[in-house]
C-alpha positions as CSV (number, residue, x, y, z in Angstrom):
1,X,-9.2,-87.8,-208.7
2,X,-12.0,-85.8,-208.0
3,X,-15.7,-86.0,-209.6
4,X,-18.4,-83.2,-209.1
5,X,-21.6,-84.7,-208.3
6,X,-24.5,-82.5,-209.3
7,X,-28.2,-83.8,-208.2
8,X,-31.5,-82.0,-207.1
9,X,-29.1,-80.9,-203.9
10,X,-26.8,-78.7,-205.9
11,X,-23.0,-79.8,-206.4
12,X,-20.6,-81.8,-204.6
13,X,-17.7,-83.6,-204.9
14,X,-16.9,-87.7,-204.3
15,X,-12.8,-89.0,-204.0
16,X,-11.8,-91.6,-206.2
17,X,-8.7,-93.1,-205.8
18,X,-8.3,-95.8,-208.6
19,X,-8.5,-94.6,-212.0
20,X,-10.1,-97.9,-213.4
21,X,-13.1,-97.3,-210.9
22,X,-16.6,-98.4,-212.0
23,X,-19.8,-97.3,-211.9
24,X,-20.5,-100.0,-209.3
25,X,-17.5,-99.0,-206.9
26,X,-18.9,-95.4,-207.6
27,X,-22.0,-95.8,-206.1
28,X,-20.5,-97.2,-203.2
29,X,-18.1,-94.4,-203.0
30,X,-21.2,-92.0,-203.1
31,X,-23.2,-93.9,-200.5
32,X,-20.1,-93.7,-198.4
33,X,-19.9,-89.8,-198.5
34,X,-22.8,-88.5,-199.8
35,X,-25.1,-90.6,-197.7
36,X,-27.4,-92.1,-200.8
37,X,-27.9,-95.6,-200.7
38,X,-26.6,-97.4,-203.6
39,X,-30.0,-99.0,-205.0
40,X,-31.2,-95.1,-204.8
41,X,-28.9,-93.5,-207.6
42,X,-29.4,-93.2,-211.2
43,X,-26.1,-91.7,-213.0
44,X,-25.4,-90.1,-215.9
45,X,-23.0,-88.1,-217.8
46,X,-26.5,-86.4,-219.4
47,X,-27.5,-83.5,-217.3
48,X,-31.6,-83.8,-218.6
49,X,-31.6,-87.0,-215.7
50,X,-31.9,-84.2,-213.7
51,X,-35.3,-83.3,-215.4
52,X,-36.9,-86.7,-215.1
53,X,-40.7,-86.5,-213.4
54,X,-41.2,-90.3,-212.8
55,X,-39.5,-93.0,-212.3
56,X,-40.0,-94.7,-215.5
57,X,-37.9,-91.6,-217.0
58,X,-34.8,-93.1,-215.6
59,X,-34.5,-95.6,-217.5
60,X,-33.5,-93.7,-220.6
61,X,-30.5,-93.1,-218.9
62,X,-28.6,-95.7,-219.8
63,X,-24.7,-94.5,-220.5
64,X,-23.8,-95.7,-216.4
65,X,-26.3,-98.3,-216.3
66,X,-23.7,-101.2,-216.3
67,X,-22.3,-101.6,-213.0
68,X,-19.2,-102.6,-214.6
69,X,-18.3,-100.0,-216.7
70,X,-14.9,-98.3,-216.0
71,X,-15.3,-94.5,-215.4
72,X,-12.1,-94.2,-217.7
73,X,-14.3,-95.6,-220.7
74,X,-17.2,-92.7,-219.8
75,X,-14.0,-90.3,-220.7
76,X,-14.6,-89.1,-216.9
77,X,-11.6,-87.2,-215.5
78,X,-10.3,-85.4,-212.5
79,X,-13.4,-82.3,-212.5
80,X,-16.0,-83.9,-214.4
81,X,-19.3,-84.1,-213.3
82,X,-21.5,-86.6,-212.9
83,X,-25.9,-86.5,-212.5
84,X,-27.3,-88.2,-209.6
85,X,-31.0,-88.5,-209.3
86,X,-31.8,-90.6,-206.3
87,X,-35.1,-91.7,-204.4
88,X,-35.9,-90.6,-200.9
89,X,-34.6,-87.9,-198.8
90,X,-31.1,-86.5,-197.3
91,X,-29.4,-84.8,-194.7
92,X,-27.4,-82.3,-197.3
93,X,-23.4,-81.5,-195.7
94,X,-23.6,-78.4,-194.2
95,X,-27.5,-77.9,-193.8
96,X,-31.2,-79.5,-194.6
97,X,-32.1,-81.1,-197.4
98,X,-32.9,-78.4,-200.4
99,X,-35.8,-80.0,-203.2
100,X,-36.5,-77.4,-206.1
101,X,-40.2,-76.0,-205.9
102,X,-41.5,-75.5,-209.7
103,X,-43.6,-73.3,-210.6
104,X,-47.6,-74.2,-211.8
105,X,-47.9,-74.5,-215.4
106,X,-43.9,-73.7,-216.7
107,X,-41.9,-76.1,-218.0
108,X,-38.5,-75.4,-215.7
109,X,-35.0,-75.8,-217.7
110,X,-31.7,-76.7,-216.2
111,X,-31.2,-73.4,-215.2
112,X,-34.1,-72.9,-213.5
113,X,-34.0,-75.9,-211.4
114,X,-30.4,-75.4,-210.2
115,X,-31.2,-71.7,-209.5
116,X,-33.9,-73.3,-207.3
117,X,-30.9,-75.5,-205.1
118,X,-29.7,-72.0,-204.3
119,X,-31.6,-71.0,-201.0
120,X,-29.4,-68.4,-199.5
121,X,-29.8,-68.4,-195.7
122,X,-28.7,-67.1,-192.7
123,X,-25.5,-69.7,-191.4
124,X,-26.6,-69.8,-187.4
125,X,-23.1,-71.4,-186.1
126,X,-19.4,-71.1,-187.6
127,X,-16.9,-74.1,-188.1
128,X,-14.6,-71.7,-185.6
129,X,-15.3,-71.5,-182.3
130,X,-13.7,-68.5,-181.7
131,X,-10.7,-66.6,-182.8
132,X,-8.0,-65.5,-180.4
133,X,-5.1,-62.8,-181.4
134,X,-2.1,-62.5,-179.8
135,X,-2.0,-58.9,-177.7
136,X,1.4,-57.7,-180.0
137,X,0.6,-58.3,-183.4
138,X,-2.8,-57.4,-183.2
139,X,-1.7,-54.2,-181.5
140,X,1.1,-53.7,-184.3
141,X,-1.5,-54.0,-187.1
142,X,-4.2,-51.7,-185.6
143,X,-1.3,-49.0,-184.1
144,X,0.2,-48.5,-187.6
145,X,-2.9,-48.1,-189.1
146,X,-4.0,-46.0,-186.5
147,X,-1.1,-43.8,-186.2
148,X,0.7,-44.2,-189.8
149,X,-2.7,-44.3,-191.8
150,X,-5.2,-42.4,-190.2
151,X,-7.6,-45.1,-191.3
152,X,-7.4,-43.1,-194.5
153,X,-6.5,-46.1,-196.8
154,X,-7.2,-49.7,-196.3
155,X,-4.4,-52.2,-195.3
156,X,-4.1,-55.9,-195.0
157,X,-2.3,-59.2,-194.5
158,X,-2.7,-62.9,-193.9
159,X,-3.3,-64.3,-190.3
160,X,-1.1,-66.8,-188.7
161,X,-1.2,-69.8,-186.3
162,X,-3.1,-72.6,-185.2
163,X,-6.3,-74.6,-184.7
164,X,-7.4,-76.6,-182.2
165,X,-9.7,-80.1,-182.7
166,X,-12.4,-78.0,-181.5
167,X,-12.3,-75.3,-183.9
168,X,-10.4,-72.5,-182.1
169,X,-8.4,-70.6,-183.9
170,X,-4.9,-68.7,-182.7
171,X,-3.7,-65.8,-184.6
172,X,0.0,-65.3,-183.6
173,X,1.5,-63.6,-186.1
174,X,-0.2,-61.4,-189.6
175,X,2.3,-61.1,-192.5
176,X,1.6,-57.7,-194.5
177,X,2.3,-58.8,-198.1
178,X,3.0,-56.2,-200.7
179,X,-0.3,-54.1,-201.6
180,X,-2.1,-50.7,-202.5
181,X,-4.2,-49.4,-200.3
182,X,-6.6,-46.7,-201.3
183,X,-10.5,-47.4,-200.8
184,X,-9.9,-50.9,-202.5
185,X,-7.2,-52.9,-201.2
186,X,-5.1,-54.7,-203.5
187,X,-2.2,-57.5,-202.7
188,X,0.8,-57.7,-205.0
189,X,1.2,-61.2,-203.8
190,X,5.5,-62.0,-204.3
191,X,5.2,-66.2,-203.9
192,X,8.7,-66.3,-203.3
193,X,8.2,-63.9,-200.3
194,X,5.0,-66.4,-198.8
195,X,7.6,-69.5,-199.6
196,X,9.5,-68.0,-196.8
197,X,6.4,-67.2,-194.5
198,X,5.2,-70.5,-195.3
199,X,8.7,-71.9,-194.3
200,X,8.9,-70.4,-191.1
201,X,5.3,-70.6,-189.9
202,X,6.0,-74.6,-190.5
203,X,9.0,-74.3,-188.2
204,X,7.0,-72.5,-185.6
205,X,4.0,-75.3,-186.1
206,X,1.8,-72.8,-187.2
207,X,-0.1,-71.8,-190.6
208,X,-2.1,-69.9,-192.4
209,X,-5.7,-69.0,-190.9
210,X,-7.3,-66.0,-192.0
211,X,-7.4,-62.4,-194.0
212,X,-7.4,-59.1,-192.1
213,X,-8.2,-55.8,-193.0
214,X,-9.3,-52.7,-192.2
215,X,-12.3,-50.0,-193.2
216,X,-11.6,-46.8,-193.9
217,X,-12.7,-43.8,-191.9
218,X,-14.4,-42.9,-195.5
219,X,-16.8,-45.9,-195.1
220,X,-18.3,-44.3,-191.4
221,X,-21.5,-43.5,-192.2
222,X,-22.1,-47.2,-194.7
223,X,-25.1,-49.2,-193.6
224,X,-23.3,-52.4,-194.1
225,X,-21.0,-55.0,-192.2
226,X,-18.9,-56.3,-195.1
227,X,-19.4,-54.4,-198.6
228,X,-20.0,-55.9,-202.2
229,X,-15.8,-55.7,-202.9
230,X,-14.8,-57.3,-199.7
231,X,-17.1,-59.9,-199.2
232,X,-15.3,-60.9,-202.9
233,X,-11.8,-60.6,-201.7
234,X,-12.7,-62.4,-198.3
235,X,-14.8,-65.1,-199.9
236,X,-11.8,-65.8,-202.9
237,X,-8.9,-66.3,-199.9
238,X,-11.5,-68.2,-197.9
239,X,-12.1,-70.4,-200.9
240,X,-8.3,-70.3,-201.6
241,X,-7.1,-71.6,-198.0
242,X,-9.4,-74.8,-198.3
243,X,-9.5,-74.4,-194.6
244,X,-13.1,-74.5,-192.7
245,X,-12.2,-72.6,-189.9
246,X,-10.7,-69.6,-192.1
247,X,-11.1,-66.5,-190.6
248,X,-11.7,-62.7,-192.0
249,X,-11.3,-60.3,-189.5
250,X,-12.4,-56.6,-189.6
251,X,-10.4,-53.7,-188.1
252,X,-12.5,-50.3,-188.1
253,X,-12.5,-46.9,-186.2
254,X,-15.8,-45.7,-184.9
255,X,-17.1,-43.4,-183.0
256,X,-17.8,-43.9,-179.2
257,X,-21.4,-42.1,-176.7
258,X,-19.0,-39.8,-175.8
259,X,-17.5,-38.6,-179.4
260,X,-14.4,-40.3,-179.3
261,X,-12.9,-42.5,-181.7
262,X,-12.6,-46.4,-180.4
263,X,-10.5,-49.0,-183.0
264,X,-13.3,-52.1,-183.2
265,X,-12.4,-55.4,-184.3
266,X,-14.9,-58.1,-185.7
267,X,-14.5,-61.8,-186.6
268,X,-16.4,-63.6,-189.3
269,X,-16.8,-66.8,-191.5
270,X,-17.8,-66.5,-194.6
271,X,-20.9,-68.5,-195.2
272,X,-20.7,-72.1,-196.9
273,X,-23.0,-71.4,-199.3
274,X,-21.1,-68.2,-200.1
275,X,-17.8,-69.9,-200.6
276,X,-19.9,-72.7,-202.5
277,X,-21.3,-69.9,-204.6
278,X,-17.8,-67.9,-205.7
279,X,-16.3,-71.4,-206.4
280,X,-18.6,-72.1,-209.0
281,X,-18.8,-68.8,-210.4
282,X,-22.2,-67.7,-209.3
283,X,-20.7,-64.2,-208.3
284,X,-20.6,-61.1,-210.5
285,X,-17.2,-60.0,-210.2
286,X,-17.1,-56.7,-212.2
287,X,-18.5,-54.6,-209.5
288,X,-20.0,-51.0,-211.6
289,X,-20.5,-47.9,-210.1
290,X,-23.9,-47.6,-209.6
291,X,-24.2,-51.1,-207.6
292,X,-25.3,-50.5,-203.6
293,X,-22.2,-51.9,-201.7
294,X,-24.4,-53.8,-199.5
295,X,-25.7,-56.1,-202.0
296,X,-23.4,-59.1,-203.8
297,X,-24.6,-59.8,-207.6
298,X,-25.2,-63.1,-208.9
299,X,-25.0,-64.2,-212.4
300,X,-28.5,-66.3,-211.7
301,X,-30.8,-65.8,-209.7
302,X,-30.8,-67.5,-206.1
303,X,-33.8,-68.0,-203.7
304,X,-33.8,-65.8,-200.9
305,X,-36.6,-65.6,-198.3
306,X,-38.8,-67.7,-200.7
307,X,-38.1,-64.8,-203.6
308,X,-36.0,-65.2,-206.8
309,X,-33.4,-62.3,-206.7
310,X,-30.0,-61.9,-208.4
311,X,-28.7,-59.0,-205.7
312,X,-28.0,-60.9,-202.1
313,X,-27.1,-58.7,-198.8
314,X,-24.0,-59.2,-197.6
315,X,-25.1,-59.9,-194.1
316,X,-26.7,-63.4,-195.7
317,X,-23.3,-64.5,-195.7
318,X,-21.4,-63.7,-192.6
319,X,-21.1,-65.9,-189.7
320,X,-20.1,-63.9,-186.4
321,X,-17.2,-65.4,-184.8
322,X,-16.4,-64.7,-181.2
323,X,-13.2,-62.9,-180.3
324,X,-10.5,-63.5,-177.1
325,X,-7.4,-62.3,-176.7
326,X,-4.3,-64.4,-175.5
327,X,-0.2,-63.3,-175.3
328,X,1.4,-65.5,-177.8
329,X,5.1,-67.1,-177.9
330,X,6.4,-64.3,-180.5
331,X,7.1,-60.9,-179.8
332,X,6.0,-57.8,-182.3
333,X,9.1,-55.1,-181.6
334,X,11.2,-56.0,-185.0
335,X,9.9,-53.2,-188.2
336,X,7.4,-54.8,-189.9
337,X,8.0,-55.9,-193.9
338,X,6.6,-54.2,-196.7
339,X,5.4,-50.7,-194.8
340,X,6.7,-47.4,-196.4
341,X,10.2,-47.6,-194.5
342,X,12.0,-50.5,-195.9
343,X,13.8,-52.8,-193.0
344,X,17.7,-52.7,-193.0
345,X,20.6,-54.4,-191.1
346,X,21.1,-51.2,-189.2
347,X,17.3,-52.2,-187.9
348,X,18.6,-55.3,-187.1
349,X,21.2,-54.2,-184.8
350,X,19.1,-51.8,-183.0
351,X,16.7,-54.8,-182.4
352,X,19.6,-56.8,-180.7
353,X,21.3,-54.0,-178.8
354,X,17.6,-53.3,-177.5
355,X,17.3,-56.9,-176.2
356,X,20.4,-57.6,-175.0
357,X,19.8,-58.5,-172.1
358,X,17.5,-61.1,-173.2
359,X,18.4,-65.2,-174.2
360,X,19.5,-64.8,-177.7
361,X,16.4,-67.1,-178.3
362,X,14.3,-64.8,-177.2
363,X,15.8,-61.9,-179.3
364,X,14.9,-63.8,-182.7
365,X,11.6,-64.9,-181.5
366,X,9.9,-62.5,-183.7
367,X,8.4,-63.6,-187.1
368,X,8.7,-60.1,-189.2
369,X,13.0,-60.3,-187.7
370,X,12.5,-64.3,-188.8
371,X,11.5,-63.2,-192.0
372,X,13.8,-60.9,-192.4
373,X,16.9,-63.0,-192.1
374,X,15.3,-65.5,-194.2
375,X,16.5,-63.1,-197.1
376,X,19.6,-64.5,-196.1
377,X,19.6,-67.7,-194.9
378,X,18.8,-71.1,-196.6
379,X,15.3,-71.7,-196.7
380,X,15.2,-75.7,-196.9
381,X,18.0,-75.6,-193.7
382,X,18.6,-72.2,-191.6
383,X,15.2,-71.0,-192.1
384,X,13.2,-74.2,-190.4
385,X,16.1,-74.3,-187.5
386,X,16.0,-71.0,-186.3
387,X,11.6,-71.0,-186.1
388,X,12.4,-74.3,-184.4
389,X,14.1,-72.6,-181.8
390,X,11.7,-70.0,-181.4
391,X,9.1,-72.5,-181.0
392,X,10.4,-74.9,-178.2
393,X,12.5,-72.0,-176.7
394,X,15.6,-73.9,-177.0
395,X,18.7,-72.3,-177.1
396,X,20.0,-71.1,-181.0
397,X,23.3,-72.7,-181.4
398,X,26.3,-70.5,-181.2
399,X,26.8,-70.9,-185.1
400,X,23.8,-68.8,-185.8
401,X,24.1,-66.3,-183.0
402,X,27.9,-65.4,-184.7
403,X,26.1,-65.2,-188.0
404,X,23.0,-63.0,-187.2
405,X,25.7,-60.8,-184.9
406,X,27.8,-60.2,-188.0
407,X,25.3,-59.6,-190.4
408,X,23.6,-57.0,-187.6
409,X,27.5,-55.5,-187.7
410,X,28.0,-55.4,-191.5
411,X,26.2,-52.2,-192.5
């Protein structure tokens, strides 16, 4: 299970494994990732330990003061939290050690002090080292926005592919899910639909690594990078992946020295004290019409640049990511799902007579056709064989090349 630890550093969260733990093995398990030395921590179920001011305070805090007390006893579950007060100081995950700064002659509650945990700073330095997109898909995305869209209404989907052990990340395919796309883009996420996306991205070794959208031509003369409403869609699928090296790209048309129009894209992280943040339900999520789109709300205040505010520019919690380019195993030619022309068999056929002269391997290495034929096809068998093939390149046995040819022949 997992325990939140909350202490003078804000909130974290300790792995237990056995459910008859005890407050002994906890400390141990909290020494071993949280970096406190056992003979350091006080714990309590009672979140006033957190208000102590000497030592001798502590020791009214008595409900984990028996090493030997099962956790299961202390009616702890999977999500509770636990107070930690501790002596010394701390490397915190993911940045300095943060101490709350009272204020002369105010008592501070609970609310105050953990407002005070929440400095909101600049992130210098992302968990990905870069992001690379595949030359087709990205040019499929931005083209049918472009072309189809005019930039007049926003559109998005999920990025595909891999990471490497040094943080890069590979975008080889973006699945467009169901959605509306007006000035606010909404998904009408079908789960059976990702099971299939998910199913084939596993066969082609690949998975999900970031959210891409576009701006809208309508948001040319904004003075920020990211506003109020995205940085809360980017920030709840960031949270969602559980991945570090999540990506939210940014597709936008601006205008070029010479007057003409040039399609930009930008890369970003969002911050880990902004993920930290929307998971525990510091954002205000109604967003009203008189609220500047370049600020975020918060339900509390946070500290920013030493001041207590409860409005946070958005910049505070982007991380730039550097952007390459690469030409990936999959091609991008095969009509794209959920556009406003829906895909057919008779699209299939045209896809193979077009490629004929290709290895039939090659003529199905293409997630959107993949996807397509997954409709069809047995998820837990057919759907994992044929990414397989598209994968290693090896050739699609001649079962599957007389189904796919009838099914292109059966409109």
């Amino acid at each position: 299970m997992m325990l939140r630890i909350r202490s003078r550093d804000g909130l974290e969260r300790v792995s237990v494994d056995n459910p008859h733990t005890t407050v002994a093995e906890l400390k141990v398990l909290i020494q071993s990732q949280l970096q406190i030395p056992v003979q350091n921590q006080t714990l309590s179920a009672n979140q006033n330990l957190l208000l102590a001011k000497a030592p001798h305070d502590l020791l009214q805090f008595t409900d984990m003061a028996n090493p030997n007390t099962p956790l299961s006893s202390l009616n702890l579950t999977h999500g509770s939290i636990v107070f930690l007060a501790y002596e010394g100081e701390r490397t915190v995950r993911g940045g300095p050690a943060v101490h709350p700064a009272g204020s002369f002659g105010r008592k501070m509650t609970m609310d105050d002090l953990i407002a005070k945990q929440m400095r909101v700073t600049r992130q210098e330095t992302s968990h990905c080292e870069s992001v690379s997109f595949d030359r087709d898909c990205a040019n499929a995305f931005q083209h049918y926005v472009n072309e189809s869209l005019a930039f007049a209404v926003k559109r998005g989907g999920f990025m595909y592919g891999v990471v490497s052990e040094d943080g890069k990340v590979e975008v080889n395919f973006i699945y467009e899910p169901p959605q509306q796309g007006t000035e606010d883009l909404l998904f009408m996420r079908d789960l059976e639909e990702e099971k299939l996306v998910d199913a084939i991205a596993m066969g082609l070794g690949m998975r999900r690594v970031g959210f891409i959208f576009t701006q809208t031509i309508m948001q040319d003369k904004k003075d920020y990078t990211l506003s109020n409403k995205e940085v809360l869609q980017a920030v709840e699928l960031h949270a969602e992946s559980g991945l570090k090296e999540w990506v939210t790209a940014v597709v936008k048309l601006e205008v070029n020295e010479d007057g003409g129009a040039e399609i930009h894209f930008e890369a970003f992280q969002m911050s880990d004290m902004c993920v930290r943040l929307f998971k525990d339900g510091w954002f205000e999520t109604e967003i009203r019409d008189d609220d500047d789109p370049k600020l975020s709300r918060m339900k509390k205040d946070v500290v920013v640049g030493g001041k207590d505010v409860k409005e946070v520019d958005n910049d505070f919690f982007l991380v730039l990511v550097k952007i390459i380019d690469h030409q990936g195993p999959l091609s991008s030619t095969f009509p794209i799902e959920n556009r406003n022309t829906d895909v057919t068999m008779k699209a299939l056929r045209n896809h193979l007579e077009r490629t004929r002269s290709l290895p039939f391997v090659k003529r199905i290495s293409d997630f959107h056709l993949l996807l397509f034929l997954s409709r069809f096809l047995d998820i837990s068998s057919d759907v994992p064989a044929l990414a397989e093939c598209a994968q290693t390149q090896c050739a699609v046995p001649e079962g599957y090349q007389l189904l796919i040819e009838s099914m292109a022949n059966s409109f």
